[in-house]
N, C-alpha and C positions, 0 to 999 in steps of 0.2 A: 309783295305780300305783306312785308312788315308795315308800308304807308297804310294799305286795307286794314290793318288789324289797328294803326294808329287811329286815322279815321272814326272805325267802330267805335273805339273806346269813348271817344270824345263827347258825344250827349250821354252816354254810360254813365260817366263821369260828373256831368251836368245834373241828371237824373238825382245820380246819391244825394248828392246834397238836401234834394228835396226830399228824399221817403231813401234815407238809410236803412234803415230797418226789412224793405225788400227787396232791394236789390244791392244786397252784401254777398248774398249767397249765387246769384246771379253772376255778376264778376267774378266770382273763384269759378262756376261752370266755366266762363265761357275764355278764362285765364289757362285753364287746363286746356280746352279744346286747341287753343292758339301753341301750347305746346307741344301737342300730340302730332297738329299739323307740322310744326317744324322739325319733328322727330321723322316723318312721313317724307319732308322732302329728303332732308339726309340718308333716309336709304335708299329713295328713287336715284340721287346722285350718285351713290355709290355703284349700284346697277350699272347706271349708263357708264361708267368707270370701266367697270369692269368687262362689260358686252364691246369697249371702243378701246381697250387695253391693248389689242395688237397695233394700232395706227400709235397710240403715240406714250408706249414702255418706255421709247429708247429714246425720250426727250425729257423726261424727269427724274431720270436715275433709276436705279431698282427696284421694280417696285415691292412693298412689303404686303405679305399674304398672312394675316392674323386666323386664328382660328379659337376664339376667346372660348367656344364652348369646348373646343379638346382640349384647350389651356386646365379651363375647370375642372375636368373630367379628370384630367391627370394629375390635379390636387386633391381630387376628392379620390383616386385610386388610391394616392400614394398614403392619404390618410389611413385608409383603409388596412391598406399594407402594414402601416406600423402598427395600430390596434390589433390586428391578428398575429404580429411576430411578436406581442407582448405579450399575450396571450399563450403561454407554453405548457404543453398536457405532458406528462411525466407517462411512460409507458408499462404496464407491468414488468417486474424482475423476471427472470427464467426461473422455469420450475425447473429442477434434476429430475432424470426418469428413474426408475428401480435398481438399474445397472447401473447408472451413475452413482448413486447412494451406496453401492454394494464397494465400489471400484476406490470409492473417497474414505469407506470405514476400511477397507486392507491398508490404506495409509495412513490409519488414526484420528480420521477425522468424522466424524458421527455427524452429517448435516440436520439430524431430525434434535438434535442436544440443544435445547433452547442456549445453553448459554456459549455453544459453537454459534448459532445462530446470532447473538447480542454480538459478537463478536466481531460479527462479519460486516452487521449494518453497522456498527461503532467504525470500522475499516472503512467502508465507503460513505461515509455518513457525506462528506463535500457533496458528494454525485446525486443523493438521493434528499437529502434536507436539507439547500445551502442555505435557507433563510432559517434556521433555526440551530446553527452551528455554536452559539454563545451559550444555548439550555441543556446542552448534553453534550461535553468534552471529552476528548476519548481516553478512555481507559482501560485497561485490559481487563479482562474479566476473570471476576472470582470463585473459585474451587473446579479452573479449568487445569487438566494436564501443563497443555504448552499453548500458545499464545498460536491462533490462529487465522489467518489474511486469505483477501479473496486470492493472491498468486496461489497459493498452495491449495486450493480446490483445483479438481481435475474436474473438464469438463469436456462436454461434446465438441468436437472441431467444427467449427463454422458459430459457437453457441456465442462467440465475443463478437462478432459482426452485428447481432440484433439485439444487443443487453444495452437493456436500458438509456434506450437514446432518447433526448428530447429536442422535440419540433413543434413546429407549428398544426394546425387540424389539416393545414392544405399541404402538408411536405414543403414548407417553405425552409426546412434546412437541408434540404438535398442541392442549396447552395447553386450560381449559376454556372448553368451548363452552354458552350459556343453549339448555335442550332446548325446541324451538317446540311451541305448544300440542295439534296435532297429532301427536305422538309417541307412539306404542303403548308402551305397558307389556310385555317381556317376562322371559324365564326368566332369570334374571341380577344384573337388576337391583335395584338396592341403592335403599330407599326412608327417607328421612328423617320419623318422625312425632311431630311436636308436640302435643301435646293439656294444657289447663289449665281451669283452671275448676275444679268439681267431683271434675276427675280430673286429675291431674299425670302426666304420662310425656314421655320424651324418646327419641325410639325410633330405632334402626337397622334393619330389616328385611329380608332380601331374597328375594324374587319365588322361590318354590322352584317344582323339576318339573311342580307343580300348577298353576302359574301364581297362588298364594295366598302371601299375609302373615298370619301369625297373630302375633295382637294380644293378649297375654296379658288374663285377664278379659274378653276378649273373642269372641274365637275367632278362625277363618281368615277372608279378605278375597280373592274372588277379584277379581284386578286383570290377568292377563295380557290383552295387547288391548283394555285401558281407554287412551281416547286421556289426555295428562299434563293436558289442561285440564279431564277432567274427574274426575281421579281425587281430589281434595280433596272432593267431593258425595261419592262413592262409599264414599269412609272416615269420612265423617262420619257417613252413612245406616247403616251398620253399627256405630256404635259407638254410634249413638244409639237403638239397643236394647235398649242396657245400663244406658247412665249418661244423667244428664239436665245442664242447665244447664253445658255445658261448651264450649270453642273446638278447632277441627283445621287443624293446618299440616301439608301437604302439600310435598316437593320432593326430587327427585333426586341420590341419592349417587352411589355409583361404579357407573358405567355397565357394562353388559354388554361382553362382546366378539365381535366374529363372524368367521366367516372367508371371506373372496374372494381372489377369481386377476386376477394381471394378466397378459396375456400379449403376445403379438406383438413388436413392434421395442421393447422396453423393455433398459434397462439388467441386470436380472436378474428375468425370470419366474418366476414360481410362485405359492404363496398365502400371504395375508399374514394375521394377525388385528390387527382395528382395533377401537376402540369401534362402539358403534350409533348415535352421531353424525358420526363421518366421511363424507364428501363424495368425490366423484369427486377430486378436486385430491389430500385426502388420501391417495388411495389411489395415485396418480402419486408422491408425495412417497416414501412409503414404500417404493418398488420401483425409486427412484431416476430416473422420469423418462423419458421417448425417451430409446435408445440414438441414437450420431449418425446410424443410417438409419433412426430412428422420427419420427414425426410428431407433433407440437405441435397441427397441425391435423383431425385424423382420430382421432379417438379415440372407440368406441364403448361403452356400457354395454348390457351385455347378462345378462336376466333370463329362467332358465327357457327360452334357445335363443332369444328376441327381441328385435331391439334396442329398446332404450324411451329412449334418449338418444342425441344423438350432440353431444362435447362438443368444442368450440373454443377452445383456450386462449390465443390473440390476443383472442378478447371479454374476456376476463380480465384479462390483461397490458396492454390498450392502452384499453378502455375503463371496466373497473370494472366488467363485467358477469360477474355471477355466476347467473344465470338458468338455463343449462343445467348449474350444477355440481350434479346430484343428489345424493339423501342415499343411500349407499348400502345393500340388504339382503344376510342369511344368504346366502353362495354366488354371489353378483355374481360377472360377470368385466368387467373392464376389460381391453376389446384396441384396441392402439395400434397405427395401418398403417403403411405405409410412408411414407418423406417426401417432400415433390413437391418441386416446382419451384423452387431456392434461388435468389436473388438476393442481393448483397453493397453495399452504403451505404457510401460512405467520403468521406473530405473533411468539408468544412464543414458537419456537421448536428448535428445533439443529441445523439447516439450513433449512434457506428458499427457498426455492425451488421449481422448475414447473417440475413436475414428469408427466410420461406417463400410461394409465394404459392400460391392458387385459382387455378383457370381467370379469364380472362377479367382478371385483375387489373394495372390499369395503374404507371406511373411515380407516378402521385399517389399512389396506396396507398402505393408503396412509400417515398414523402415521407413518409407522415403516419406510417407504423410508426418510421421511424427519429427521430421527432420533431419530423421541420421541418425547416428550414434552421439553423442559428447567424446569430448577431446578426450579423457579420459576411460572412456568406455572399454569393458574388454569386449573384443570384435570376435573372437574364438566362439562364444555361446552364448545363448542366453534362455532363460526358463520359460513353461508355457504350461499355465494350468488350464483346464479344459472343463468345460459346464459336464461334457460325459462323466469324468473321470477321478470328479470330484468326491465320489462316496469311497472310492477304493486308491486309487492311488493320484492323490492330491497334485501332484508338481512333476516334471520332467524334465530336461536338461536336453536340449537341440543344439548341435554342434554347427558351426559357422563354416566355409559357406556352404558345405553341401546339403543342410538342411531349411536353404535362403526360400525356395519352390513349396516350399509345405503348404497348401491349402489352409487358409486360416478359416476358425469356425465361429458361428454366433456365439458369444459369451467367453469368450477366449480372455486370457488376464497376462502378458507377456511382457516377463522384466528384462533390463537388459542389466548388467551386473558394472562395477566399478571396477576397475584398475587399482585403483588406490586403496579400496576396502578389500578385494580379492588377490595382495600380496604373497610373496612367497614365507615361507616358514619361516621363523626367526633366527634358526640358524646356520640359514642362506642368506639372509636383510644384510646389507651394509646400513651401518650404523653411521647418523648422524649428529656430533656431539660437541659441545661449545667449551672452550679452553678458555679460561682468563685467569687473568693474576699476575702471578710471579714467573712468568714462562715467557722463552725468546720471541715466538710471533703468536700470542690471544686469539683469539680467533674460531670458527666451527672448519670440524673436519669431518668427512666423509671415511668411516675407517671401516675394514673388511671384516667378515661375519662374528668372528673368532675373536675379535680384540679386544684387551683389558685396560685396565686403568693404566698401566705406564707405557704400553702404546700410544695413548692417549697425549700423555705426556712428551713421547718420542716422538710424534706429529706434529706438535706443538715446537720441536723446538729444544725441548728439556727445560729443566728446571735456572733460575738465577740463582745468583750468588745470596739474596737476601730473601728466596724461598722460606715458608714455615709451613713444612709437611704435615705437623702434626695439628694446625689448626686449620688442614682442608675440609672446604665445607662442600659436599659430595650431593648434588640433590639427583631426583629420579623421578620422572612425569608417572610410571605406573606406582611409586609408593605417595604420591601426595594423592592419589584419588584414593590410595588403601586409607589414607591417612582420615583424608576428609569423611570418609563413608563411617569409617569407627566415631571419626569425634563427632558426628552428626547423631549415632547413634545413642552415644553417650550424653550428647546433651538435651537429645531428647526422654531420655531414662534421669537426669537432672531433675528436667523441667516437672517430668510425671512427680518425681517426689517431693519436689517443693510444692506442688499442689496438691497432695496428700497429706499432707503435715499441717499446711494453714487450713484444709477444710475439718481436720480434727480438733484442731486448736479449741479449747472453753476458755473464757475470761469468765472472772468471777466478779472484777473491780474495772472502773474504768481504765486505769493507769494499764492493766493488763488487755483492755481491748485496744490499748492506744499502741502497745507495744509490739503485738500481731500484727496492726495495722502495717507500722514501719517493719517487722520483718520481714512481710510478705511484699509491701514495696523494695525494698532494698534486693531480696530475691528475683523481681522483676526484673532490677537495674543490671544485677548480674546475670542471669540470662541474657538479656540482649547484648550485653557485653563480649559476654563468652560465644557470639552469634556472631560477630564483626571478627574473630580472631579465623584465619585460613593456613590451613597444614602447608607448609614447604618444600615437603619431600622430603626432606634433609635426611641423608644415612649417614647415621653416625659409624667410622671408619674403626674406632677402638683402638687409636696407633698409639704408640709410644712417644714418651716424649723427646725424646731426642732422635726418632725415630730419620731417615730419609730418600725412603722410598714408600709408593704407596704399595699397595696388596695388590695382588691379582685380581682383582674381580673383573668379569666380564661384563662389558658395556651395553647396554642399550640405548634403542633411538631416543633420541631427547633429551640425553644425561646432561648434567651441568657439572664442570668441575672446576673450584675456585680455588687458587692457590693463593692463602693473603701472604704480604711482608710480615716480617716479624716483628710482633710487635713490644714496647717498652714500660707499658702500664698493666695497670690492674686497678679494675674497677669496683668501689664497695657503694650499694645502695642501698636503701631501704627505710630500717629503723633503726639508722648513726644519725651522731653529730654533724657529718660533715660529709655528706655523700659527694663522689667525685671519682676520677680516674686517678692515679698514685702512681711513681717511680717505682718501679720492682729494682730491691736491690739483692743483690746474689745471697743464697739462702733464709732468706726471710720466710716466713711462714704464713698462713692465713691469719692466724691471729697477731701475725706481725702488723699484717697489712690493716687490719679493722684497727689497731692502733693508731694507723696514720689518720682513721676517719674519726677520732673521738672515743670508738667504742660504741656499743650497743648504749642506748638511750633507756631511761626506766620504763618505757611503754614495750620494750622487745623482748621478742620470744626468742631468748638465747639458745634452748635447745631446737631451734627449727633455721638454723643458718644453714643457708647450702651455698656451694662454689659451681657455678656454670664454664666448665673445660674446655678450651676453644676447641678442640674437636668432637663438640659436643657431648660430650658426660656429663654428669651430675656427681659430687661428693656433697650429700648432707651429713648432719652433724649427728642427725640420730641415727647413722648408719652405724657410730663408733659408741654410742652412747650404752650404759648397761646399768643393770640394779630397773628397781621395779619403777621408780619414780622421772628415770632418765637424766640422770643426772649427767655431769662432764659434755662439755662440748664434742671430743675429741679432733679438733680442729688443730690444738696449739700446736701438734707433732706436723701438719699436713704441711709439704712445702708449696707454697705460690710458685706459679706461673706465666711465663707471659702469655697476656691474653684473658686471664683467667675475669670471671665478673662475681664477686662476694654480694651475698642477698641478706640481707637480713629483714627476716619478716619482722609483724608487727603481733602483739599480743591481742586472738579474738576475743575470747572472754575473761574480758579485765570486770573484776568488782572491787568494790571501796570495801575499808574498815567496816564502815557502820552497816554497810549491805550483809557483809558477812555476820555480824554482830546478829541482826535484825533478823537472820534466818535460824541462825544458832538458839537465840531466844524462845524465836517459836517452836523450834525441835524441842527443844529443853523444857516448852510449858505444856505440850504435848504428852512427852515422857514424864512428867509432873501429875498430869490428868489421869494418863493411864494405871499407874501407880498407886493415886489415891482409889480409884475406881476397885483393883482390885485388891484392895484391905479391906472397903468396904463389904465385897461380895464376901471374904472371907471371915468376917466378921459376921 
């Protein structure tokens, strides 16, 4: 054929030279023809190849079985596949139903309160806007009570299973599932075939109209409605028609897809397309779920106008039983009824939770759904308000177990109480309390109901040799909250009258606008100052100083009691020359000790010196002071201490000579004005 086509060309060729110009176009015809032809034989050869492949397979090796158009096809799927799994639809959030809202305000928490609501999406902001997480950081929100997260919303059992999942439009996040042996072969379906031996191929195929695979050198394969356990025989039996000594793997690519309806009390109805391995569950997921007046427990599969399932998604959630989740077929509809009978779990259990119930379904159900009890749960009782019983007597108290059988009712609200919050009386409590210091073994004890402070000590071990009783510093968990709640109060009655004061304020002059200004900042600086200091608890004991034993007082849980060493200094700060800690020497006095620090400085306010007693007292100096003006320290008589800490303030309203001078004048030219004013009237 190639000598004919040489041939040809030869006067062709002769020709051009003489009339290029018409026969250019000529030669490219009839260049193509001559290719087309050799394209024609190459696939007649391949035929006869293929038709004369049993005589002589087993003289050229394996032979290779290509199949270039399921090659493509399975480039152009798998294209496809990753354009749709990039593609991700975000599904609506769950709405709460009315009893939900009702069940989450008994717990403080208002879901319809826009700024509960900012809250919540600021909380799950990751899940819901991760492309947009750099433009809104989270913050807690402002003029809220207490800071509230999606854990602390109570919500319907099953309502975490359908919140806000994102997938693909085809459920291509229900992730691969292994297809069970029973699975029919249909039109769709994408079939992976291995074969070696004798015969080499690596095949893609899929399941056409016909319900057949054709298997190049081999032919069609009808597999529609082969179950998958037994379609490995089926492909084997048909190829071993052809070729002989050779092996077949069989196994499932990308699944068909079908379409079903969900309908009833669901989140968004209509029809959805799933693979032909999704299950009831899957097809709930996809449609987003019971809306909040669908039901969890009522949900029917219905085939062809019959139902053939009815599925319970508490065997699911609570026991691991997957038994009624059918596989579903072509044109299923899933309908979801209405919700019955809500009950709400709160307090002390595993999760709180708004469970749904069946007829007939008691208080123990309603235990075993929400987990049980918690570890610390009291198991004796637990409360049970009732939608009846709510206008006349709000709450009851059901005793454990014999009231476990109770029929629970639609709208029921049922706490279960703490252990730890429902203690016995305080003067039944053992007492838990922490010893350090000067004592044989530091340490927390466990002391019985009745016991005082040298119990305390007697637990401990007793006192050391270098104990200082009189500078026990005594604190107590119920007076630092007394403590904190007064000074919170106080410095907010503070803060009201420092902004009382500056919004009266008139300047006349700028110096006087300038000086408002810095009052009212320098008031700011001390308010938040005075906002950073936290109460200690600390009881002051009132002991003696050479006192050594503490007092009776009876203990409570929590106490702290510090025994320090005794110590050899005394500390003067403030407004001295030389602030610092000092040698105490045996009857020195307070004004001994400011001696060691220089003495007060010309800026200090000598009449406002006070001594900090390490058993916490106070002696200031105007305690002793007398006369109208306050004159005398009365400090010089006061004996030092060990331990003891000397303050000395500083003077607030210092004025110069001339300030005073300056004010005096104008008093004085005032009084000068008035004066002349009334001579003349009386003139």
């Amino acid at each position: 054929m190639e000598l004919r086509a040489q041939r040809a060309l030869q006067p062709v060729s002769t020709t051009t030279r003489a009339r290029p110009s018409f026969h250019k176009p000529a030669l490219a015809l009839l260049t193509a023809c001559l290719m087309a032809t050799s394209a024609v034989a190459q696939v007649t050869g391949s035929s006869q190849t293929s038709s004369s492949s049993d005589s002589t397979s087993d003289l050229g090796g394996p032979v290779r079985l290509n199949s270039t158009n399921n090659r493509s096809m399975q480039d152009s799927s798998a294209s496809t596949t990753q354009q749709t799994s990039d593609q991700r639809v975000r599904k609506n959030k769950y709405v709460p139903g009315e009893f939900e809202l009702y069940v989450n305000k008994l717990q403080g928490i208002d879901l319809k309160d826009p700024d509960v609501i900012d809250q919540l999406k600021r909380a799950e902001f990751d899940i819901y806007e991760p492309t947009q997480r750099t433009q809104q950081p989270q913050q807690p929100a402002v003029g809220t009570a207490k800071l509230v997260t999606p854990d602390m919303v109570i919500r319907r059992l099953g309502a975490d299973m359908i919140l806000d999942e994102q997938r693909g439009p085809n459920g291509e996040a229900d992730g691969p599932r292994q297809a069970p042996a029973d699975y029919l072969i249909g039109i769709g379906d994408e079939l992976q075939v291995t074969i070696w031996g004798s015969v080499d191929a690596d095949l893609r195929l899929t399941v056409d109209r016909a319900g057949r695979i054709t298997i190049p050198r081999v032919g069609p394969v009808l597999v529609a409605g082969v179950r998958y356990g037994d379609l490995n025989d089926v492909v084997r039996a048909r190829v071993a028609q052809v070729f002989k000594n050779f092996q077949v793997s069989t196994s499932l690519g990308k699944l068909r897809t079908i379409r079903i309806y969900v309908t009833g009390f669901t989140a968004k109805p209509g029809a959805y397309t799933v693979n032909s391995l999704a299950t009831i569950v899957n097809g709930l997921i996809r449609a987003g779920g019971p809306s909040a007046a669908g039901s969890f427990r009522q949900i029917e599969l219905r085939r062809n106008g019959q139902v053939v399932a009815n599925f319970d998604a508490y065997d699911l959630l609570l026991k691991g039983d997957k038994a009624s989740d059918r596989a579903l077929q072509a044109e299923d509809v899933i309908h979801i009824g209405p919700i019955g009978p809500q009950v709400a779990m709160l307090g002390s259990v595993n999760k709180q939770t708004i469970v749904e119930l069946k007829p007939g379904e008691t208080l123990d159900d309603v235990l075993r759904m929400a987990g049980g009890f918690s570890t610390v749960a009291d198991r004796s009782r637990v409360s049970i308000e009732q939608l009846s019983d709510r206008n006349d007597r709000r709450v009851r108290e059901l005793q454990l177990p014999a009231d476990l059988k109770t029929v629970a009712s639609n709208g029921d609200v049922i706490r279960a109480f703490s252990s730890v919050n429902t203690a016995l009386p305080l003067y039944k409590q053992y007492k838990r309390v922490t010893v350090e210091g000067e004592v044989a073994r530091p340490g927390e004890y466990v002391l019985p109901p009745t016991s005082t402070l040298p119990d305390a000590i007697a637990a401990a071990g007793g006192l050391t040799p270098q104990a200082y009783v009189f500078g026990t510093d005594f604190s107590r968990e119920s007076v630092r909250q007394s403590q904190q709640e007064n000074y919170d109060r106080a410095l907010r009655d503070l803060e009201t009258e420092f902004t009382k004061y500056s919004s009266t304020q008139r300047s006349t002059t700028a110096d006087e606008a300038a000086a408002n200004t810095q009052r009212a900042a320098a008031s700011e600086r001390l308010v938040q100052r005075l906002r950073a200091v936290r109460p200690t608890g600390r009881v002051v004991l009132q002991l003696e100083s050479d006192t050594k034993q503490l007092p009776t007082l009876t203990v409570e849980d929590g106490d702290r009691l510090l025994i320090p060493a005794k110590p050899t200094t005394v500390g003067v700060f403030g407004s001295v020359f030389n602030s610092g800690s000092f040698l105490l020497r045996d009857g020195s006095s307070v004004d001994d000790v400011m001696k060691l620090a220089g003495g007060p400085t010309r800026g200090a306010d000598a009449g406002g010196v006070f001594v900090i007693r390490a058993n916490g007292t106070v002696v200031s100096a105007r305690q002793s002071s007398s006369g109208w003006l306050g004159f005398g320290s009365g400090l010089a008589s006061l004996p030092a201490l060990p331990g003891d800490t000397v303050f000395v303030p500083e003077e607030m309203n210092k004025t110069t000579f001339i300030q005073d001078a300056k004010d005096w004048t104008q008093i004085l030219a005032n009084f000068g004005l008035g004066v002349a004013a009334l001579k003349t009237i009386r003139d």
